[in-house]
C-alpha positions in Angstrom: 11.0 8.5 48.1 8.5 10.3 46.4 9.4 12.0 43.0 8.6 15.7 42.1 7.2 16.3 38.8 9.1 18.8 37.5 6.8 21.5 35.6 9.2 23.8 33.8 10.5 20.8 32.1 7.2 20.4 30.7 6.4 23.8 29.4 9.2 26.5 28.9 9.7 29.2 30.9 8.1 32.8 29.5 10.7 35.3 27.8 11.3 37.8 30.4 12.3 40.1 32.2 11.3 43.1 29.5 8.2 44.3 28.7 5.8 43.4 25.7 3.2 45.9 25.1 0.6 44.7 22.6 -1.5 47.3 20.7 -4.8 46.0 19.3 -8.6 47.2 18.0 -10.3 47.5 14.8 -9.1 48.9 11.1 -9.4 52.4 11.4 -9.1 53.2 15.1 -6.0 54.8 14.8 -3.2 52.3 16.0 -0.7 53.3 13.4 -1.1 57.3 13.9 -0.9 56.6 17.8 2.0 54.1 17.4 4.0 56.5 15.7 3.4 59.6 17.8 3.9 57.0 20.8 7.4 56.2 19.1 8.0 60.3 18.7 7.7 60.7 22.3 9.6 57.9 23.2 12.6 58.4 20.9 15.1 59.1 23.5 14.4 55.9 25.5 17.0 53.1 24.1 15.1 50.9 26.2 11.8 51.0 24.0 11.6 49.1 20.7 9.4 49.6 17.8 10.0 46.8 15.7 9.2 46.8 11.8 6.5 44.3 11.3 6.7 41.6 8.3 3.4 42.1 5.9 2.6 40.8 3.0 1.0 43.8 1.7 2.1 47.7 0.9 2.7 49.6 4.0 0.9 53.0 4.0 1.9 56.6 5.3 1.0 55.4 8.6 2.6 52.6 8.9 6.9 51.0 9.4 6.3 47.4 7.6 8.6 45.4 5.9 6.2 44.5 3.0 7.6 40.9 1.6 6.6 38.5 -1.0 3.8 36.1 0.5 6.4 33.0 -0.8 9.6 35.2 1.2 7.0 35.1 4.4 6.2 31.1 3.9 10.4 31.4 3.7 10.9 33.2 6.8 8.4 31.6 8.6 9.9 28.0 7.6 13.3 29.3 9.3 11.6 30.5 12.4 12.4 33.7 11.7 9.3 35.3 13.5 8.2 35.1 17.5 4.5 35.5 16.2 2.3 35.4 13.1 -1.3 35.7 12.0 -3.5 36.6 9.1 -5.9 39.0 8.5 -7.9 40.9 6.0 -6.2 38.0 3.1 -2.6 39.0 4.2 0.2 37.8 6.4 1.7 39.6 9.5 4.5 38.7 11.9 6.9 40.1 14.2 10.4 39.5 14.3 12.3 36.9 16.3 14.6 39.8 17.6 11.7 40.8 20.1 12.8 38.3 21.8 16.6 39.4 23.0 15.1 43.1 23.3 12.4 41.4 25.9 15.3 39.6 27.3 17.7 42.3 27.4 14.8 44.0 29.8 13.4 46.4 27.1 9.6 47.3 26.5 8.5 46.3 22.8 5.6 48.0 21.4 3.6 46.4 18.2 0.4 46.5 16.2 -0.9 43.1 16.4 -4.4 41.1 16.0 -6.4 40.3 19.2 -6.0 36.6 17.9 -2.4 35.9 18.8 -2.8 38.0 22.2 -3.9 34.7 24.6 -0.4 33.2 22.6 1.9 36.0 23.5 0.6 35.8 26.9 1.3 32.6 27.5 5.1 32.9 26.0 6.3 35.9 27.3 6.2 37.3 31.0 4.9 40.4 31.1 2.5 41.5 28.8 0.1 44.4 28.6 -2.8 44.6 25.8 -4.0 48.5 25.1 -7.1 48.6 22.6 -7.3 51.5 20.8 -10.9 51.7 19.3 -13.4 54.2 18.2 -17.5 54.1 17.9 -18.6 52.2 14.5 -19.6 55.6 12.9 -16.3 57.1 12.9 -14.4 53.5 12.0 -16.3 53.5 9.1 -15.6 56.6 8.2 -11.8 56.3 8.4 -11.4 53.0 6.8 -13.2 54.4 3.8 -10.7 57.4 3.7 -8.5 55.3 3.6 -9.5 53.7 0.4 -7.1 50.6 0.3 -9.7 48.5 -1.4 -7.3 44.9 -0.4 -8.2 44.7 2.7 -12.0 43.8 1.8 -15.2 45.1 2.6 -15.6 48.1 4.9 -19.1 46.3 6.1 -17.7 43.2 6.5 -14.5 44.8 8.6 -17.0 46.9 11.0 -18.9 43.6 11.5 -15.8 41.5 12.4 -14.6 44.2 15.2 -18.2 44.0 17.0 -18.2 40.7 17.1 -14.4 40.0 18.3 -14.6 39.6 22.4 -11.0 37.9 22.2 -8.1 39.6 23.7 -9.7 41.2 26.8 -7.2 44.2 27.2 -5.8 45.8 30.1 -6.1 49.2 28.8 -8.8 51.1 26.6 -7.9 53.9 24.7 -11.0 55.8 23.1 -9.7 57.4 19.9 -11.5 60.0 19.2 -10.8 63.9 19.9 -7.6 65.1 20.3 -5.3 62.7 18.8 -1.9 63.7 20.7 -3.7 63.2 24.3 -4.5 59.7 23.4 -0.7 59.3 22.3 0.8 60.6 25.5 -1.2 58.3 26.9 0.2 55.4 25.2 3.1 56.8 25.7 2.9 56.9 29.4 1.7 53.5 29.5 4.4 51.7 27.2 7.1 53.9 29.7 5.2 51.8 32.4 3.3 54.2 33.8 
């Protein structure tokens, strides 16, 4: 008798059956602004999740973060309280464990997260679709020094990091630039599935 090596014993099975929808690109190509229009039109859909993400860092206008203490994120994280977390720009970022029983219970969740942990949350959860949002360097640098938030470092240094990141090849662009709430419907219709 022959035995049968049993793979799923060795690695666990992806979270499934839901829907993870990952939205990456650059400081200052607009993820937050289309996020939140994105969540606008999808408002009435119980079966689309916008989870708060856990920073260590003041949330602007444009953002839904739950800004913590970086010792309450080492907490958290100790507890395995979050599915996924990363730094960037000297401050922590996760998302919530709950993702997890919304993926489960069949729901599409939609977050902001770095290109970094995208080959990770492809390999734990089932279905997964990447959407870069992303803009020429001209008009990034142009927003992220609107933006003034002088914590996140060097503008130069920020434009030079997104040119040189090839990781997390996506599976749909979105060029931001023009009208705004064309480029959110389209999120939109992509994050419904469409």
């Amino acid at each position: 008798m022959t035995e049968t090596p049993i793979i799923s014993a060795l690695r666990p099975a992806r979270i499934g059956p839901g829907r993870l929808v990952l939205v990456v690109g650059p400081s200052g190509a607009g993820k937050d602004t289309l996020i939140g229009l994105a969540r606008g039109a999808c408002g009435d859909d119980g079966n689309i999740v916008f989870p708060r993400r856990v920073v260590t860092r003041a949330a602007t206008s444009f953002e839904d973060n739950e800004q913590v203490s970086p010792e309450i994120f080492r907490q958290a994280q100790a507890r395995g309280d979050f599915a996924v977390h990363w730094e960037a720009h000297g401050h922590c970022y996760a998302l919530p464990r709950a993702i997890d029983d919304d993926i489960r219970a069949g729901r599409a969740v939609v977050a902001n997260v770095s290109r970094g942990v995208v080959d990770t949350m492809r390999r734990a959860y089932a279905a997964v679709v990447v959407v870069s949002i992303t803009a020429p360097p001209e008009i990034l640098a142009e927003r992220l020094a609107a933006r003034a938030r002088g914590s996140d470092g060097k503008i130069a240094d920020r434009l030079n990091r997104a040119l040189q990141s090839g990781a997390a090849a996506p599976d749909v662009i979105i060029t931001n630039v023009g009208d705004v709430e064309d480029h959110a419907r389209r999120l939109a219709q992509i994050i419904r599935g469409g």
